[in-house]
VEXMI-366834 format. One record per residue (C-alpha): residue number from 1; residue in three letters; x, y, z. Coordinates in nm, 4 decimals. Layout:
// VEXMI-366834
<site resi="NUM" resn="ALA" u="X" v="Y" w="Z"/>
...
//
This chain:
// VEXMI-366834
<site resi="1" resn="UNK" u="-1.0816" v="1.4938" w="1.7179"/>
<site resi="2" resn="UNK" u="-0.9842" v="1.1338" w="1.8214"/>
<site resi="3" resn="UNK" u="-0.6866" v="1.0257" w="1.5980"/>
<site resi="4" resn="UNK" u="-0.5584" v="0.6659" w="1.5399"/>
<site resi="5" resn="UNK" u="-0.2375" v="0.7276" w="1.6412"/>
<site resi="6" resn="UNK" u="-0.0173" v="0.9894" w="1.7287"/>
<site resi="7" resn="UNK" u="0.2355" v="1.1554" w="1.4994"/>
<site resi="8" resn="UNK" u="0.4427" v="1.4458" w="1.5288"/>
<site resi="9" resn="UNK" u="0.4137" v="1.7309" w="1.2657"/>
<site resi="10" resn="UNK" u="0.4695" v="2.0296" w="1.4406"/>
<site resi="11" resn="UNK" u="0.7748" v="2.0814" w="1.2009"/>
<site resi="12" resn="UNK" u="0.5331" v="2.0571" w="0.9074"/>
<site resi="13" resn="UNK" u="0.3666" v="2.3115" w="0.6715"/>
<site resi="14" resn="UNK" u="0.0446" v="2.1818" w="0.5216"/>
<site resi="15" resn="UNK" u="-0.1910" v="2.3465" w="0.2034"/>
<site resi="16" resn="UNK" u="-0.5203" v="2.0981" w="0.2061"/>
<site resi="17" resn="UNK" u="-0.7366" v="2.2184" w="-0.1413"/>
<site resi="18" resn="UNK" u="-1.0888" v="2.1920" w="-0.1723"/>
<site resi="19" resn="UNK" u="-1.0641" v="2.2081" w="0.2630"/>
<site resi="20" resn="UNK" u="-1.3880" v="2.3613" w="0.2791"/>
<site resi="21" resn="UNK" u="-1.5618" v="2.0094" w="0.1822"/>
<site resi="22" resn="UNK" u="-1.6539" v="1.7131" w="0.4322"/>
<site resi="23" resn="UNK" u="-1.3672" v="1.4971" w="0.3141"/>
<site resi="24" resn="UNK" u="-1.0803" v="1.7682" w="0.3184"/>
<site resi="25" resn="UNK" u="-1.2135" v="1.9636" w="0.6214"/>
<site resi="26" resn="UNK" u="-1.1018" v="1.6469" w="0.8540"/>
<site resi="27" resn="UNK" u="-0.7766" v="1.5871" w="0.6889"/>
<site resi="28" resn="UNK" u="-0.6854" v="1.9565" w="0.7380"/>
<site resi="29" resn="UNK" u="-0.8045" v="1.9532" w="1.1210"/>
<site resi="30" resn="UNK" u="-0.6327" v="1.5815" w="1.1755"/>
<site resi="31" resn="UNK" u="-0.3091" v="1.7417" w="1.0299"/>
<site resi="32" resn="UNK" u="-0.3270" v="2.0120" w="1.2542"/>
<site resi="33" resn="UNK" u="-0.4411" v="1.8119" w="1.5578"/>
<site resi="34" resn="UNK" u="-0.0745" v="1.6548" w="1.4624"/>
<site resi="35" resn="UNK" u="0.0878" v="1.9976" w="1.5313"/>
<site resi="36" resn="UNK" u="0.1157" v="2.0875" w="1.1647"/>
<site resi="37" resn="UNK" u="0.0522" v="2.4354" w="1.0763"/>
<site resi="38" resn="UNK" u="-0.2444" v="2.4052" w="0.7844"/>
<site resi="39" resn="UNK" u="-0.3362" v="2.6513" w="0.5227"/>
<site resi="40" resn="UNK" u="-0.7040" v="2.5569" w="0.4046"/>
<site resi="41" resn="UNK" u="-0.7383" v="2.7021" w="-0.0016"/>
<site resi="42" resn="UNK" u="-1.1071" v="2.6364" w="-0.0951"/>
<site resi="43" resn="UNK" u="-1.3156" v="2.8594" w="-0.3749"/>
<site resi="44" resn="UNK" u="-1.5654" v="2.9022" w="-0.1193"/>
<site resi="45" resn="UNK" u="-1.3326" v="3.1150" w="0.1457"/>
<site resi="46" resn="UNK" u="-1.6407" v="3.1125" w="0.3896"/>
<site resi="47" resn="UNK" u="-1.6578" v="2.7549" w="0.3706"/>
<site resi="48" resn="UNK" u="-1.2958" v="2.7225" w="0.4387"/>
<site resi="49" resn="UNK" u="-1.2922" v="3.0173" w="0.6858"/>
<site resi="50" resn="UNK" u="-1.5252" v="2.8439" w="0.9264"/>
<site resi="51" resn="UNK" u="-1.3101" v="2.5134" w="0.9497"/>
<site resi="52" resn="UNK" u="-1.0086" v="2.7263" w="0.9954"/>
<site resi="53" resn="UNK" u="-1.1482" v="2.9009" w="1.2952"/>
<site resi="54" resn="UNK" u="-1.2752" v="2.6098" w="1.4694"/>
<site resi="55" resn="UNK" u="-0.9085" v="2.4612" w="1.3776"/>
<site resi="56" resn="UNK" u="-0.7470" v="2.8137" w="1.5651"/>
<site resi="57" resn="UNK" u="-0.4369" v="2.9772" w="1.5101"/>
<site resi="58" resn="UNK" u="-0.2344" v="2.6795" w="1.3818"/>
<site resi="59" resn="UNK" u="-0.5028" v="2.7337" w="1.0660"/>
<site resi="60" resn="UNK" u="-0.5695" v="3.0157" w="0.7929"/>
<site resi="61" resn="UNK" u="-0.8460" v="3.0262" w="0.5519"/>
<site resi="62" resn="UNK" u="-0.7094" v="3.1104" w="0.2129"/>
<site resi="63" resn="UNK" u="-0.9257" v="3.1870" w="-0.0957"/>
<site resi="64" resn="UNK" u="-0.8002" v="3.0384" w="-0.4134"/>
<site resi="65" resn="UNK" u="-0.9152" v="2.9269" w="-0.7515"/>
<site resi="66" resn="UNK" u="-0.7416" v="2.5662" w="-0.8232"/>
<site resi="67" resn="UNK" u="-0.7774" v="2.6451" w="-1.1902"/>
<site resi="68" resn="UNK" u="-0.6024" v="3.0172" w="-1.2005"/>
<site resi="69" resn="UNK" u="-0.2043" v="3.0186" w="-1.1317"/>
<site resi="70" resn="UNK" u="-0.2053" v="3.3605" w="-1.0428"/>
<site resi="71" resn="UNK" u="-0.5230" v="3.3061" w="-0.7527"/>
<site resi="72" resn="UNK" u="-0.2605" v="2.9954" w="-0.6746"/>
<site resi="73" resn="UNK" u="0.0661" v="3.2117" w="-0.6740"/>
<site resi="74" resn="UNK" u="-0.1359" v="3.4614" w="-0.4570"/>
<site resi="75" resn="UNK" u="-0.2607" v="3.2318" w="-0.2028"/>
<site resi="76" resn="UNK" u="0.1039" v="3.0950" w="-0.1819"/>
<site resi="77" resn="UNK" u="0.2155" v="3.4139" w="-0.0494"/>
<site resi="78" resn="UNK" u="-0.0495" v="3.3972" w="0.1488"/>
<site resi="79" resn="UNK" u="0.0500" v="3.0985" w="0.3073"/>
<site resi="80" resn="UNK" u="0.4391" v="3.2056" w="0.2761"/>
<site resi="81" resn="UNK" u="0.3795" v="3.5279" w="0.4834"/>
<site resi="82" resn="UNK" u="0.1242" v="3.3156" w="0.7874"/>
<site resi="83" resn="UNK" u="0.3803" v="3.0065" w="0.7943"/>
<site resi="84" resn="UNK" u="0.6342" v="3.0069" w="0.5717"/>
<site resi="85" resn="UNK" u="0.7703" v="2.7622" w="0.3071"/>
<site resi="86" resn="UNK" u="0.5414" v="2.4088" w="0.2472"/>
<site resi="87" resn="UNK" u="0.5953" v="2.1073" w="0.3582"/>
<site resi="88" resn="UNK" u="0.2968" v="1.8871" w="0.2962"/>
<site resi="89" resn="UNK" u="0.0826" v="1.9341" w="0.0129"/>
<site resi="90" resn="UNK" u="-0.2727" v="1.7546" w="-0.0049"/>
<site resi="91" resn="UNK" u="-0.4497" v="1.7915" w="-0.3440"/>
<site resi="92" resn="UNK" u="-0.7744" v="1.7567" w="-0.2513"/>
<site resi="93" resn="UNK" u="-1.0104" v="1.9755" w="-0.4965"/>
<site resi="94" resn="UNK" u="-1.2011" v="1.8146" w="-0.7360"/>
<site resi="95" resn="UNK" u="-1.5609" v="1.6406" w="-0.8297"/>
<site resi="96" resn="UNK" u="-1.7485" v="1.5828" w="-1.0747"/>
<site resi="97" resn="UNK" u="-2.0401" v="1.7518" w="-1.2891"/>
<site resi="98" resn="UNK" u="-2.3881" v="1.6878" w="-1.4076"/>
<site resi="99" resn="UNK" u="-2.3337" v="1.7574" w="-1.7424"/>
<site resi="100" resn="UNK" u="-2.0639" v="1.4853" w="-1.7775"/>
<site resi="101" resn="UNK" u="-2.2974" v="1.2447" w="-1.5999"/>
<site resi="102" resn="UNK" u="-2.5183" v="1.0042" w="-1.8349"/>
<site resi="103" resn="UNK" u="-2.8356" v="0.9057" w="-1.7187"/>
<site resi="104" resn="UNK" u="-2.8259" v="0.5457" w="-1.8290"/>
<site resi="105" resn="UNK" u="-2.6018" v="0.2981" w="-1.7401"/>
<site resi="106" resn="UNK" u="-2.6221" v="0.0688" w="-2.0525"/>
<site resi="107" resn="UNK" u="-2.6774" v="0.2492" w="-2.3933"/>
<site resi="108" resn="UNK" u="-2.9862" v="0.0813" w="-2.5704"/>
<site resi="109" resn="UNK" u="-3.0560" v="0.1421" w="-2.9133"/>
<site resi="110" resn="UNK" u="-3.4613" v="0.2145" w="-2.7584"/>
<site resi="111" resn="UNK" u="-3.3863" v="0.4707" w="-2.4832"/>
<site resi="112" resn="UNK" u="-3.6469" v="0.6957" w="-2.4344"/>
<site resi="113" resn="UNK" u="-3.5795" v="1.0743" w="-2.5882"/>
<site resi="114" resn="UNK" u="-3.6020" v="1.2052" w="-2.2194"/>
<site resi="115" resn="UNK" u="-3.3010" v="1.0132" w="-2.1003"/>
<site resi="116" resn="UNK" u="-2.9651" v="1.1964" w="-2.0995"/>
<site resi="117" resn="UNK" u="-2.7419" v="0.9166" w="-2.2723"/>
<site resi="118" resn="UNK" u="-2.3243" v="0.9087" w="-2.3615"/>
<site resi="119" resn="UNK" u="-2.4404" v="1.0816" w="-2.6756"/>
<site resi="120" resn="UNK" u="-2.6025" v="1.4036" w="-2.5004"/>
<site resi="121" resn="UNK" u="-2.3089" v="1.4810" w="-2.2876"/>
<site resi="122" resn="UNK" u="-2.1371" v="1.8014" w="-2.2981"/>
<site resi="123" resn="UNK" u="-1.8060" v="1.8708" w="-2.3654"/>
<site resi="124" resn="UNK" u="-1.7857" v="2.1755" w="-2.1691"/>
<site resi="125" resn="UNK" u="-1.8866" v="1.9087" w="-1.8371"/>
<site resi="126" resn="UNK" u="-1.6104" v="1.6741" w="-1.9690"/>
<site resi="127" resn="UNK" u="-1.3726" v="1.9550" w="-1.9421"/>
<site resi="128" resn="UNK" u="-1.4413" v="2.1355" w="-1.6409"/>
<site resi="129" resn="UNK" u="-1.3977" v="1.7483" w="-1.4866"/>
<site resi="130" resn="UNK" u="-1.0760" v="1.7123" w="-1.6206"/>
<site resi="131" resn="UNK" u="-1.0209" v="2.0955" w="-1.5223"/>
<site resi="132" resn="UNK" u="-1.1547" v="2.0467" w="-1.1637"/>
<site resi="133" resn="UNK" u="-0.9736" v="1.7368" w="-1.0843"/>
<site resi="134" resn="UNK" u="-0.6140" v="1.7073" w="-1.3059"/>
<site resi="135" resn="UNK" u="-0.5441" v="2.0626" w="-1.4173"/>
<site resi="136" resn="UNK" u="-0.6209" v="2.1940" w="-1.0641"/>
<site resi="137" resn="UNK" u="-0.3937" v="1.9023" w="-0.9193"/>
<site resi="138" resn="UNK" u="-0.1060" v="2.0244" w="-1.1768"/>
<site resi="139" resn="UNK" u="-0.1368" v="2.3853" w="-1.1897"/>
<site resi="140" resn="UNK" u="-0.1192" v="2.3586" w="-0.7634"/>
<site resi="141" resn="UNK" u="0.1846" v="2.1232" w="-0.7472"/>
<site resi="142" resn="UNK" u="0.3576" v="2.3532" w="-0.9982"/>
<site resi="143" resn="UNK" u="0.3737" v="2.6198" w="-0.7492"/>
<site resi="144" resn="UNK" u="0.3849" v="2.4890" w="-0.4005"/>
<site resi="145" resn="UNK" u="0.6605" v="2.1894" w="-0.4777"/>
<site resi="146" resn="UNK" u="0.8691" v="2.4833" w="-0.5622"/>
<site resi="147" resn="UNK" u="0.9034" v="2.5408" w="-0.2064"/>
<site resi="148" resn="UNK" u="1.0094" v="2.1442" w="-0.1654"/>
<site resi="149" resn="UNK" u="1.2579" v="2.0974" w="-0.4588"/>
<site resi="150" resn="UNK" u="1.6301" v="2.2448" w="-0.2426"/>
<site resi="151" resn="UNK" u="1.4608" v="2.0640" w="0.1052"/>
<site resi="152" resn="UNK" u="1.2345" v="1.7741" w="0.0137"/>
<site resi="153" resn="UNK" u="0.8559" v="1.7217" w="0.1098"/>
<site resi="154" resn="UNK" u="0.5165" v="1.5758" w="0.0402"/>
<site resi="155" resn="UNK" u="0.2739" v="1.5194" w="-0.1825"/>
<site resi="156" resn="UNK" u="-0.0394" v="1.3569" w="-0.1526"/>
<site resi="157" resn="UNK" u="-0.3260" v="1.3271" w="-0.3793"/>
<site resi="158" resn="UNK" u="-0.6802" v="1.2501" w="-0.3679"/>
<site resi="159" resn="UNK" u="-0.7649" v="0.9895" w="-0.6413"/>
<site resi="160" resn="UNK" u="-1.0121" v="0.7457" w="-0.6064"/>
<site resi="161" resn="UNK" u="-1.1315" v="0.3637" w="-0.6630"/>
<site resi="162" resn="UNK" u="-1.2839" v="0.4641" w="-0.9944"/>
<site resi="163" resn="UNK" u="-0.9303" v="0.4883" w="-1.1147"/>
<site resi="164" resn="UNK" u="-0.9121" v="0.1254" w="-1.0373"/>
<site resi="165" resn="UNK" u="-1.3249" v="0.0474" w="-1.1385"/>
<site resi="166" resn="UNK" u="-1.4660" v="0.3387" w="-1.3671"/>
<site resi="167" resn="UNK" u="-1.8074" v="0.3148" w="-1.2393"/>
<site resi="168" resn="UNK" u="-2.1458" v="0.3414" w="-1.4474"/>
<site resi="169" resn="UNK" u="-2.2705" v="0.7173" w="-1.5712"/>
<site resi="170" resn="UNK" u="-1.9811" v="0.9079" w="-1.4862"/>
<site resi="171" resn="UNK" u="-1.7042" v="0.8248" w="-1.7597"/>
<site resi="172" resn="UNK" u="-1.5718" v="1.1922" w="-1.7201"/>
<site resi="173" resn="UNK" u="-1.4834" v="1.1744" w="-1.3781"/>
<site resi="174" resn="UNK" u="-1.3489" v="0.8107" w="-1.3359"/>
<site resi="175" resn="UNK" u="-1.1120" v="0.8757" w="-1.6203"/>
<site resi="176" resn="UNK" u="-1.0039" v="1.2155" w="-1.4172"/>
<site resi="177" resn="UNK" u="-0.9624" v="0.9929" w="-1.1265"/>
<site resi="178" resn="UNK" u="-0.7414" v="0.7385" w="-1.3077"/>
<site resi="179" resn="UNK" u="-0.5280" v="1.0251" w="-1.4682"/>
<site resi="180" resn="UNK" u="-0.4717" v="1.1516" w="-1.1044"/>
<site resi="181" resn="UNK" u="-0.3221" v="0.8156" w="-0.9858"/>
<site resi="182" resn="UNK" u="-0.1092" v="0.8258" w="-1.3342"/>
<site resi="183" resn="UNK" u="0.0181" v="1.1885" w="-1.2532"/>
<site resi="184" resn="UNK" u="0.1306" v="1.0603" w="-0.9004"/>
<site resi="185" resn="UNK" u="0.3400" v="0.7953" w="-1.0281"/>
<site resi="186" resn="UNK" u="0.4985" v="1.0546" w="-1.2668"/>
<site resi="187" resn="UNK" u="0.5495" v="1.2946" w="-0.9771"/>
<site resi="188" resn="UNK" u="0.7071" v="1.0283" w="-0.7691"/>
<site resi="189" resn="UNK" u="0.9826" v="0.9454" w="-1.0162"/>
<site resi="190" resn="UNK" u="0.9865" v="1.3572" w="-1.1283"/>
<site resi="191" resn="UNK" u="1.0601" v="1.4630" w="-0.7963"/>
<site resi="192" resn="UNK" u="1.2945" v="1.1510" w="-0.6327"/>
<site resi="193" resn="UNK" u="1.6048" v="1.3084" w="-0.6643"/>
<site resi="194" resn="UNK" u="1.4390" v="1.5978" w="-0.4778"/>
<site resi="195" resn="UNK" u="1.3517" v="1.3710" w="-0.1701"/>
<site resi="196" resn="UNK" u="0.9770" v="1.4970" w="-0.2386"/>
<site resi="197" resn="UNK" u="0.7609" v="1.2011" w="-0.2105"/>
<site resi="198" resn="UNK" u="0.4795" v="1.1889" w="-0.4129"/>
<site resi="199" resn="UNK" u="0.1594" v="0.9364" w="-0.3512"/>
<site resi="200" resn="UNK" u="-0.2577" v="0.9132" w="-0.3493"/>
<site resi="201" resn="UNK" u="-0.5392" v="0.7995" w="-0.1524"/>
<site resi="202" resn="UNK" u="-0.8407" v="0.6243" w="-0.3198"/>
<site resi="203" resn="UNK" u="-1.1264" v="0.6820" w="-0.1255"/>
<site resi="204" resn="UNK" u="-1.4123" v="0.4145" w="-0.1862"/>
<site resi="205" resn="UNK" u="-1.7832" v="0.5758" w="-0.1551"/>
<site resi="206" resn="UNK" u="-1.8611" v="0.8126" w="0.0801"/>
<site resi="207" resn="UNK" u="-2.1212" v="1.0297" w="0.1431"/>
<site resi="208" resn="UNK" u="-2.0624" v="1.4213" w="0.0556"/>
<site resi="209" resn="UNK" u="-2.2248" v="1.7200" w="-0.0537"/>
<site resi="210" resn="UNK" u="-2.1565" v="1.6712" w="-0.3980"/>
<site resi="211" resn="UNK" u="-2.3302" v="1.2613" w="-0.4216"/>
<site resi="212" resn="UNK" u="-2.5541" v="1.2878" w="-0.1135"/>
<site resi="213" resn="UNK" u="-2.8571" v="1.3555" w="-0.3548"/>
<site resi="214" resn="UNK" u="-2.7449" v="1.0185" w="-0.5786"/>
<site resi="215" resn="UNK" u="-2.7335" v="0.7875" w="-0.2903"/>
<site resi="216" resn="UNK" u="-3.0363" v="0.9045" w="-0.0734"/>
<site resi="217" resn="UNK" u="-3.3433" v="1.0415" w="-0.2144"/>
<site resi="218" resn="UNK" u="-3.5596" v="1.3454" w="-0.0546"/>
<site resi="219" resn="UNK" u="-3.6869" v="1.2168" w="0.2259"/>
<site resi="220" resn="UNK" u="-3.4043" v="0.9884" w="0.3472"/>
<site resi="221" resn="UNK" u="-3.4022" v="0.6715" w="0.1664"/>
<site resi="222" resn="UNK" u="-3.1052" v="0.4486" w="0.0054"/>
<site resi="223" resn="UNK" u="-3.1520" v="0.4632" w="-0.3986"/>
<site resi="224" resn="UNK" u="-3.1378" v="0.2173" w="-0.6038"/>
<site resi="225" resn="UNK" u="-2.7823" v="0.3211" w="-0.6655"/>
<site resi="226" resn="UNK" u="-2.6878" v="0.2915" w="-0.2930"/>
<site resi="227" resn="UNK" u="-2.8333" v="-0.0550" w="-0.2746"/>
<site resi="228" resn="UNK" u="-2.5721" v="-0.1475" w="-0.6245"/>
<site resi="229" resn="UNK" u="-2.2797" v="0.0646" w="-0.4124"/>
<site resi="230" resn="UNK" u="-2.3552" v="-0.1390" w="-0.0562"/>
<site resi="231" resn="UNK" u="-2.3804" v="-0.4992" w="-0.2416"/>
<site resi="232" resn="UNK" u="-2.0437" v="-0.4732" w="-0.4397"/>
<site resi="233" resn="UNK" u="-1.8615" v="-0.3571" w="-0.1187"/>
<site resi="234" resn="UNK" u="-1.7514" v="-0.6038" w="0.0705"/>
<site resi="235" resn="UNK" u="-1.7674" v="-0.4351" w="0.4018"/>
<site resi="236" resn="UNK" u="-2.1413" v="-0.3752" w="0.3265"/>
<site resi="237" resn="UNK" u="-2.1301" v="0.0112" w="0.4461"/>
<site resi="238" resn="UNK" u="-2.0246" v="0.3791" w="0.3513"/>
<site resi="239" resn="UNK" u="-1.7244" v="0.4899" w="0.4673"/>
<site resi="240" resn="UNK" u="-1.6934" v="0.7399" w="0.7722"/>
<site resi="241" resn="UNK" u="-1.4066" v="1.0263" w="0.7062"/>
<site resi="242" resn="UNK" u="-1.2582" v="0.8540" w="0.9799"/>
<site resi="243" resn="UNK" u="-1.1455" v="0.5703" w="0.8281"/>
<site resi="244" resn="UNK" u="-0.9092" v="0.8129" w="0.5680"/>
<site resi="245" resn="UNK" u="-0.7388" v="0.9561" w="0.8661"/>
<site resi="246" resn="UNK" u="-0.5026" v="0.6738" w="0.9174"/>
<site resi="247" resn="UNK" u="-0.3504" v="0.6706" w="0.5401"/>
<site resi="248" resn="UNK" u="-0.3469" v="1.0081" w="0.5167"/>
<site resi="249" resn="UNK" u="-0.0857" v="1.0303" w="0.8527"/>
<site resi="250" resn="UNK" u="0.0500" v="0.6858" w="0.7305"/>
<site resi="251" resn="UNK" u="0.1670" v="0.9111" w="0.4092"/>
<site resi="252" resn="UNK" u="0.2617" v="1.2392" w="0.5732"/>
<site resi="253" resn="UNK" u="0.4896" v="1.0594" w="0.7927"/>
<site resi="254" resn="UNK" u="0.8897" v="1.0012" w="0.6660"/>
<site resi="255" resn="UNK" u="0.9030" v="0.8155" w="0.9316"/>
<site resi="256" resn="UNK" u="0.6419" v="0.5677" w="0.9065"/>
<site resi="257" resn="UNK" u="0.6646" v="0.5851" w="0.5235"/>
<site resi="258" resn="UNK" u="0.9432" v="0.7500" w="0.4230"/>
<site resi="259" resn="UNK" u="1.0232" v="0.4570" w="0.1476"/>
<site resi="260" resn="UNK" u="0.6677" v="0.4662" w="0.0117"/>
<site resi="261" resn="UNK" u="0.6160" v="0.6910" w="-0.3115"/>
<site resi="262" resn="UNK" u="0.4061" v="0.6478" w="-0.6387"/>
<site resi="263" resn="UNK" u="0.1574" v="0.4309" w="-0.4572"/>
<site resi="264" resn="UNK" u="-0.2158" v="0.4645" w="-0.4930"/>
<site resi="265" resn="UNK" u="-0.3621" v="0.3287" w="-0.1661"/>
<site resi="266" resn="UNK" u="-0.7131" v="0.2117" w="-0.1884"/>
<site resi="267" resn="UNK" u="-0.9946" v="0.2703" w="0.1496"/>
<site resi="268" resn="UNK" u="-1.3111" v="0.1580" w="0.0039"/>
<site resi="269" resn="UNK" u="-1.4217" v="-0.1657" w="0.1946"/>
<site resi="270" resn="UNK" u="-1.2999" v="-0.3640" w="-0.0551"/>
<site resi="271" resn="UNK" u="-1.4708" v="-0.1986" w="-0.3624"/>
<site resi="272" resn="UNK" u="-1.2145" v="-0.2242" w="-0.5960"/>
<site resi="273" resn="UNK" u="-1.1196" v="-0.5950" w="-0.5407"/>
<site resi="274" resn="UNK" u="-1.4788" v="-0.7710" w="-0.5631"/>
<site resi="275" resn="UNK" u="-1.5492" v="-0.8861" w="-0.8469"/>
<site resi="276" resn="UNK" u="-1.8874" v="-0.9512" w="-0.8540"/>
<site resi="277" resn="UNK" u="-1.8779" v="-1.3096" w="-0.7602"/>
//
């Protein structure tokens, strides 16, 4: 892969979560095109597995369950037996669910029975959001900062621009988001005296598995939703996983950034700082 400039992380020890998914699959192979030695934890091990052999032998596929401290503790030793202790930790499972996704983006006091309002949304989707994207996040930095705490290291998490602009029909996840970019800041002053730096990326919209369906329809098409997305970003386009590969070696450099912690950095064309008008 072509990156945007050259670092130096062959002394590094990276876990990427969620690594199996378009996002996280090219931060764990631009880490390891750094020299890094990458452990890629995804639920889905084949999904994982596949990036991790196209990666080589500076990669291992682990399976692990974000949201089960003994799957986590497990694929730790995992990780602890192929590399050794962490270095670099990128938190980068989460997503949201349909059934913490409203249909409507106003609430009317006339909406049609058929239409899946604030009202109808179930708590068991809240909490699996909340599970996915800020107990996963905790429950995972529990372990592997462990390794950091005597030597110092690196923490970076995935929020996103709905922490900054909590976006129409999906209240569950843009709060998750915006409780991610809280729990960095706490990390970052937790873990200071540790030299463990602690900070997040905010990716604006791009296109994944999970919202592909949302922003084209079956046969190809922007929605209407995509059309909303492309006129309140500045930039006027999607953004290519390219364009996260820069703040994500920005951050896992000390020496580019060693005096950077608690920040939320924001790559979203401008998203979060139009206001409309």
């Amino acid at each position: 892969m072509k990156l945007p400039f050259e670092l130096d992380l062959h002394s590094a020890v990276a876990v990427v979560t969620g690594a199996g998914g378009v996002l996280m699959s090219e931060f764990a192979r631009a880490l390891a095109a750094c020299g890094a030695k990458v452990a890629l934890l995804d639920i889905d091990f084949s999904a994982a597995k596949e990036v991790a052999d196209g990666i080589g032998e500076n990669a291992v596929a682990v399976r692990c369950d974000c949201l089960d401290k003994a799957s986590i503790e497990g694929a730790a030793r995992t990780v602890h037996e192929a590399f050794g202790k962490v270095t670099l930790l990128v938190n980068g499972a989460g997503g949201n669910n349909p059934k913490a996704t409203c249909d409507n983006e106003y609430m009317l006091p006339d909406l049609p029975s058929d239409v899946k309002s604030f009202f109808d949304l179930d708590e068991r989707g809240l909490k699996f959001v909340f599970d996915l994207n800020i107990t996963s996040a905790f429950l995972v930095t529990q372990v592997f900062a462990a390794d950091m705490v005597e030597t110092g290291g690196n923490i970076i998490n995935i929020s996103s621009m709905n922490a900054f602009r909590p976006l129409t029909k999906i209240p569950a996840y843009s709060a998750a988001k915006a409780g991610i970019s809280n729990f960095t800041q706490w990390l970052a002053v937790h873990f200071a005296p540790c030299k463990i730096r602690c900070n997040a990326i905010a990716p604006g919209f791009f296109v994944t598995k999970q919202n592909r369906a949302l922003l084209y329809d079956e046969n190809g098409k922007p929605t209407a939703r995509t059309g909303k997305i492309l006129s309140a970003t500045p930039q006027r386009r999607f953004g290519e996983v390219s364009d996260l590969i820069g703040t994500l070696l920005y951050l896992a450099s000390d020496e580019a950034s060693g005096f950077v912690t608690g920040s939320v950095i924001a790559v979203d064309g401008g998203f979060a700082a139009y206001s409309g008008v």
